[in-house]
Rosetta silent file (secondary structure, phi, psi, omega in degrees, C-alpha in Angstrom):
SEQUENCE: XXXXXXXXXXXXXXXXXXXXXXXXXXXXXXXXXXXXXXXXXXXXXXXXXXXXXXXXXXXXXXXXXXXXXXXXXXXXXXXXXXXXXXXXXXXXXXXXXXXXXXXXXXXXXXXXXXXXXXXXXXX
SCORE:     score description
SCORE:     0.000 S_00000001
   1 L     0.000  132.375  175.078  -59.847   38.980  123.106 S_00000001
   2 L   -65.775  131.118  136.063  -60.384   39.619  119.433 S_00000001
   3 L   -42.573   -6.942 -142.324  -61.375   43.246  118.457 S_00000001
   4 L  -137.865  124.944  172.682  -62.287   42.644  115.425 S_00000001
   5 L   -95.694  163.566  165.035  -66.389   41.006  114.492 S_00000001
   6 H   -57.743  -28.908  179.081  -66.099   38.075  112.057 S_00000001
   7 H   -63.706  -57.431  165.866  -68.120   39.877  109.510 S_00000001
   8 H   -22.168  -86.146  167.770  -65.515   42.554  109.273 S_00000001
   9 H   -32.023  -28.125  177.561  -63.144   39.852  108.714 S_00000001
  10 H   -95.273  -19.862  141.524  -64.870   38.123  106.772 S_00000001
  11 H   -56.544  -38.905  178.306  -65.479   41.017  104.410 S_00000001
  12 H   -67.264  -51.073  178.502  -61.632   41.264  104.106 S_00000001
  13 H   -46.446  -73.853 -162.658  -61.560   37.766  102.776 S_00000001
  14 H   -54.862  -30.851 -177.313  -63.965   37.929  100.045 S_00000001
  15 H   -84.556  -14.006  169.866  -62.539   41.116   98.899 S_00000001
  16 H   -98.398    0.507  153.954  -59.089   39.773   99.094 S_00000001
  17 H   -46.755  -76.619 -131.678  -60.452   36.839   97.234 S_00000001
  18 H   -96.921  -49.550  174.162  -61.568   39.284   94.332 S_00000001
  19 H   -45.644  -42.736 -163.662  -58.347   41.119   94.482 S_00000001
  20 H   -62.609  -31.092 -162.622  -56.073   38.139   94.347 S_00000001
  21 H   -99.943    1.684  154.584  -58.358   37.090   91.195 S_00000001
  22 L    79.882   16.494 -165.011  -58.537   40.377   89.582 S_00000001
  23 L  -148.586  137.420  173.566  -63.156   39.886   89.244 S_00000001
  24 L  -104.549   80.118  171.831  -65.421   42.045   91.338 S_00000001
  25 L   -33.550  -49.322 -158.049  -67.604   39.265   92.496 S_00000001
  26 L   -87.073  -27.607  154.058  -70.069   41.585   94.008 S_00000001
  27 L     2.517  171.231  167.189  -70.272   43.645   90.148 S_00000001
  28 L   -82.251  -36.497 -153.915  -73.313   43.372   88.529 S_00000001
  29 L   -93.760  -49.389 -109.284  -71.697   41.288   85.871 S_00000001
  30 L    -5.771   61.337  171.807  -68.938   39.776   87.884 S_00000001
  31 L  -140.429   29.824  164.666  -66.672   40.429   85.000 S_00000001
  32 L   -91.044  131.575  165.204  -65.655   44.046   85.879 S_00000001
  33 L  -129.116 -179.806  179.773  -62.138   44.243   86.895 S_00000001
  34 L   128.086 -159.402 -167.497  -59.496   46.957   87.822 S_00000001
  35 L   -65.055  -38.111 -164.233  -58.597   48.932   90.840 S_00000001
  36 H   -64.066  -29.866  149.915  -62.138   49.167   92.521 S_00000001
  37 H  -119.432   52.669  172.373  -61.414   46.302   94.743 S_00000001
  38 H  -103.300  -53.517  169.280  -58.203   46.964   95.161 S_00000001
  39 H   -48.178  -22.156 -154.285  -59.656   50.331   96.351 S_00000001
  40 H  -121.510  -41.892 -177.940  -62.544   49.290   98.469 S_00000001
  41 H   -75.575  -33.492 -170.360  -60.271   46.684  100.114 S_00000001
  42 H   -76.939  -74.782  168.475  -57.480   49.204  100.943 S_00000001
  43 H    -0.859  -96.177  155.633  -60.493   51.772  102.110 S_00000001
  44 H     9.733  -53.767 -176.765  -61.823   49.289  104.038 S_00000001
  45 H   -82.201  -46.807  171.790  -58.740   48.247  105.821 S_00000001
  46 H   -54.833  -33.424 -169.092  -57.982   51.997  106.293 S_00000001
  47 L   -84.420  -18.908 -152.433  -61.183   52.656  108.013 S_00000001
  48 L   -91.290  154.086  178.294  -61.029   50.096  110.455 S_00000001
  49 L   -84.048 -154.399 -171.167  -59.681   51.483  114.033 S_00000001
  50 H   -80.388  -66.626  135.776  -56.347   50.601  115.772 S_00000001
  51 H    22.067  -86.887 -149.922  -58.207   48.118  117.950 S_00000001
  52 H   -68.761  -41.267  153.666  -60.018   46.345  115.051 S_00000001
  53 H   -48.412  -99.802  -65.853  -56.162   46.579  112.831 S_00000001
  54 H  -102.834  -68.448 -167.740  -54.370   45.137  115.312 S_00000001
  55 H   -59.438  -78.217  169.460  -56.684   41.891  115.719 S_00000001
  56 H     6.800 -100.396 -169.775  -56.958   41.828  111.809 S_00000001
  57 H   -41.266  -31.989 -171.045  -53.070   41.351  111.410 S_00000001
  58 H  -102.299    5.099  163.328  -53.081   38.938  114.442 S_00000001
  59 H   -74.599  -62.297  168.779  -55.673   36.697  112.911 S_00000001
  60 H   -29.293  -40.489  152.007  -53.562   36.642  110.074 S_00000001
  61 H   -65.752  -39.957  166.319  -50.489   35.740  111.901 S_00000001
  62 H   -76.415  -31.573  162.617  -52.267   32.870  113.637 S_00000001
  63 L   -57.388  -19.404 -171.378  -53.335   31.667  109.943 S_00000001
  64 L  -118.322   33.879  166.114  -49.724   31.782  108.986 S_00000001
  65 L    54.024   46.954 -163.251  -48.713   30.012  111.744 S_00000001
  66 L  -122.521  -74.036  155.178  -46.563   32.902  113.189 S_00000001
  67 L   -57.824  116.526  170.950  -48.498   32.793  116.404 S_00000001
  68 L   -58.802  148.046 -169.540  -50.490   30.211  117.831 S_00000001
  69 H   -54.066  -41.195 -174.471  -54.503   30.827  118.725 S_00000001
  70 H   -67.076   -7.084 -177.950  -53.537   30.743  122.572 S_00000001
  71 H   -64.552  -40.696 -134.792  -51.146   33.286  121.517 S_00000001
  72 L   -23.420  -42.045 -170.384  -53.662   35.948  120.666 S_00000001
  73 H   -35.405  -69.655 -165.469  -53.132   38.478  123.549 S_00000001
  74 H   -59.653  -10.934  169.454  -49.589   38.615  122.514 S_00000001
  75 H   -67.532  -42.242  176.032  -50.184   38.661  118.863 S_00000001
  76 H   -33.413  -61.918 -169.870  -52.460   41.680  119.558 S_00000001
  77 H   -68.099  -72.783 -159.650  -49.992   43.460  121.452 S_00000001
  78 H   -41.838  -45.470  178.592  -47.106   42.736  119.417 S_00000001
  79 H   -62.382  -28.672 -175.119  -49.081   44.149  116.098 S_00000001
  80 H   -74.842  -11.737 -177.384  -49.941   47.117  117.789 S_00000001
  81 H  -105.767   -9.661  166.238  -45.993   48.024  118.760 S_00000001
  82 L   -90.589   -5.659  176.032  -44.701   46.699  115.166 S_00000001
  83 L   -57.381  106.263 -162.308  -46.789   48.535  113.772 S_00000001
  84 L  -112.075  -23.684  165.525  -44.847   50.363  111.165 S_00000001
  85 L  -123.167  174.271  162.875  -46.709   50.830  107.853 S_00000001
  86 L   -47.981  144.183 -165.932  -50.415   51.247  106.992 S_00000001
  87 H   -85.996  -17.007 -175.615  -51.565   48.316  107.824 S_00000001
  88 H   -78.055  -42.353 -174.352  -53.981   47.964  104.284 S_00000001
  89 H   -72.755  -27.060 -172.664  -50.248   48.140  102.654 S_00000001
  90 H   -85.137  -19.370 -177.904  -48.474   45.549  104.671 S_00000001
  91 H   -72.280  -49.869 -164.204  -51.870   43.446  104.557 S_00000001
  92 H   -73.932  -19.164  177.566  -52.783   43.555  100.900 S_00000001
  93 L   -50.075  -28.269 -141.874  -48.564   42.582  100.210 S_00000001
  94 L   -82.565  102.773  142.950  -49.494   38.904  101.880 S_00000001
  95 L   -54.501  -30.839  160.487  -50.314   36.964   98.957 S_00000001
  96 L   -97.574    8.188 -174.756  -52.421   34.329  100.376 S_00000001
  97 L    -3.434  -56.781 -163.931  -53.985   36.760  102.984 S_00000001
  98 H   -81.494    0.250  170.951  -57.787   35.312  102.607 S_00000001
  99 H   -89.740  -59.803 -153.369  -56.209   31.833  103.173 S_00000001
 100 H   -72.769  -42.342 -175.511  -53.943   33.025  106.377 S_00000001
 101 H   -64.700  -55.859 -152.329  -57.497   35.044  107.429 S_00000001
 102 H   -85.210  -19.758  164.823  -59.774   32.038  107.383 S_00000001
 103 H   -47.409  -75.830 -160.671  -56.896   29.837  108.935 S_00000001
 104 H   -56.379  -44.406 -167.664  -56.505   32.239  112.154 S_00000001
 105 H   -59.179  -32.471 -176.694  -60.299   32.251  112.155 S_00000001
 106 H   -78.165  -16.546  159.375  -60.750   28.401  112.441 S_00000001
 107 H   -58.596  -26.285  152.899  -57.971   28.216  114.669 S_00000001
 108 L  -109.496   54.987 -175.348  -59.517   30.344  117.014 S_00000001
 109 L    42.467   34.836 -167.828  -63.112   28.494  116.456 S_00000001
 110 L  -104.298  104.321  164.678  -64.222   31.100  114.450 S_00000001
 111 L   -27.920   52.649 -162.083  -66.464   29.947  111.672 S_00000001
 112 H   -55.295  -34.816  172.608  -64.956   31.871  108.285 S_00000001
 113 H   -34.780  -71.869  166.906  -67.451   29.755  106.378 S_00000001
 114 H   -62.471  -43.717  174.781  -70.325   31.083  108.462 S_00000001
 115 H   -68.473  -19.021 -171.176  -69.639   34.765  108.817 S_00000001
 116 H   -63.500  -42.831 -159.647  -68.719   34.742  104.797 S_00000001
 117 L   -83.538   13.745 -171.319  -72.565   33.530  104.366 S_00000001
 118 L  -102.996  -24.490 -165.917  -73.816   35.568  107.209 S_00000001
 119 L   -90.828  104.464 -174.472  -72.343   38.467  104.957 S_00000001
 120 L   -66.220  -68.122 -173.277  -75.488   39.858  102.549 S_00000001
 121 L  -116.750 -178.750 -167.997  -73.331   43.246  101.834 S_00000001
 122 L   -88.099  168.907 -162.527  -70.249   44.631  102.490 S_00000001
 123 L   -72.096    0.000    0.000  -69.790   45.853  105.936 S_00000001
């Protein structure tokens, strides 16, 4: 069972969206760049419990095809015993993360579409 709500997740995306593209969407402007959501996404990521990491990383593996959706359990497990760095640093390394995130979600019927627009503010 995922551990993780889609909004959460779905929060990761847009902000790993914003990283990859270097524009703070959510700005007033949305032409401020720099570190602040590089910061807010590692925060973010940091904040989350062991539980909610765990699933995180194993959506992401079922987006990148490392696991399959029926896999989950074992994706679950397996992040929580491989776990070997902060998990915001080994997450934020993935260069397509917010592709690999919205992947695992539709593979495991999870609507990435829907939770992004279900998402007013950040979580």
């Amino acid at each position: 069972m995922l551990e993780i709500s889609p909004a959460k997740i779905a929060h990761v995306i847009i902000r790993a969206r914003e990283y990859d593209s270097g524009v703070n969407a959510w700005a007033h402007s949305g032409q401020r760049t720099g570190r602040g959501t590089e910061t807010e996404l590692s925060e973010f990521i940091a904040s989350l419990n062991d539980d909610e990491k765990a699933s995180l990383v194993a959506v992401m593996w079922i987006g990148r095809d490392t696991f399959g959706a029926e896999d989950l359990a074992e994706a679950i497990h397996t992040a929580k015993v491989e776990n070997r760095s902060p998990t915001e640093t080994y997450l934020m390394g993935e260069p397509q993360l917010a592709d690999y995130l919205e992947a695992g979600m539709e593979a495991l019927g999870i609507s990435p579409e829907e939770a992004e627009d279900d998402l007013h503010h950040p979580v």
